[in-house]
C-alpha positions, 0 to 999 in steps of 0.5 A, spaced: 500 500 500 503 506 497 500 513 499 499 518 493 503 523 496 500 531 494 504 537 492 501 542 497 500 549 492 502 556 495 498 563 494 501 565 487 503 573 486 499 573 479 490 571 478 487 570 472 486 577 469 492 581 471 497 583 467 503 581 467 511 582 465 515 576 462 522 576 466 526 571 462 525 567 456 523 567 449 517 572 450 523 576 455 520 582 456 513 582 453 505 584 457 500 580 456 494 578 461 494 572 464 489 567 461 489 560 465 493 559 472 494 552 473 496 550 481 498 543 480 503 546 475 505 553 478 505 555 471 501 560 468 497 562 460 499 569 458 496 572 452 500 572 446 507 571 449 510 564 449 507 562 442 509 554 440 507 552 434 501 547 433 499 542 428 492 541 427 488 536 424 482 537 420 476 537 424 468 538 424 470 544 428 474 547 425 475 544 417 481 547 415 485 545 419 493 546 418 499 549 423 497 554 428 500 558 434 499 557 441 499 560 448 504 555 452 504 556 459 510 559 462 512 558 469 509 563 475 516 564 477 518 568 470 512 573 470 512 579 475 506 584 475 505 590 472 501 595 477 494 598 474 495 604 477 503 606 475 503 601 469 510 598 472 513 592 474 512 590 481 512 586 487 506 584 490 506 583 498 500 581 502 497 584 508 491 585 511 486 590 510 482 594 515 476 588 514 482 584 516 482 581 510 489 578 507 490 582 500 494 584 496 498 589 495 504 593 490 511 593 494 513 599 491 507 604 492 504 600 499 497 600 495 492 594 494 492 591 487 485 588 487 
């Protein structure tokens, strides 16, 4: 009898929808937002930076078929946030606010994101 031992998942610094910057990379340097956050993985779907290159069959869904390009994931570790309000990279902290809520915040400004 073995036990399947599970990965604990951490609060992540980036949600779905935020925008974000790419660290290192391929897509180094590029913005986008973020469309998929996987836990299990801690990596992360960004709009129109990591593209690889995907063969697609003819289906009935889509007839034509042939070589597309894909948003692949890239690893939470290389993205940073961009703040809302300044539109510059940031670091993200938590702490809680006035209801006693555990929230993010910008390092750099001390403001909440969310």
């Amino acid at each position: 009898m073995s036990k399947i031992k599970e990965k604990k998942t951490f609060k992540f610094h980036i949600k779905t929808g935020d925008t974000v910057k790419v660290l290192s990379g391929n897509s180094k340097g590029k913005e986008g937002k973020v469309v998929k956050v996987d836990t299990k993985t801690y990596r992360a779907v960004v709009e129109g930076a990591n593209l690889a290159t995907k063969h697609v069959k003819p289906s009935a869904k889509d007839p034509e078929g042939g070589i597309k390009k894909v948003e692949a994931p890239i690893h939470i570790s290389n993205l940073m946030l961009v703040d809302p309000k300044t539109k510059e990279v940031t670091r993200v902290g938590r702490k809680e606010d006035e209801a006693g809520k555990l929230r993010r915040y910008s390092v750099k400004t001390k403001e909440f994101i969310d």
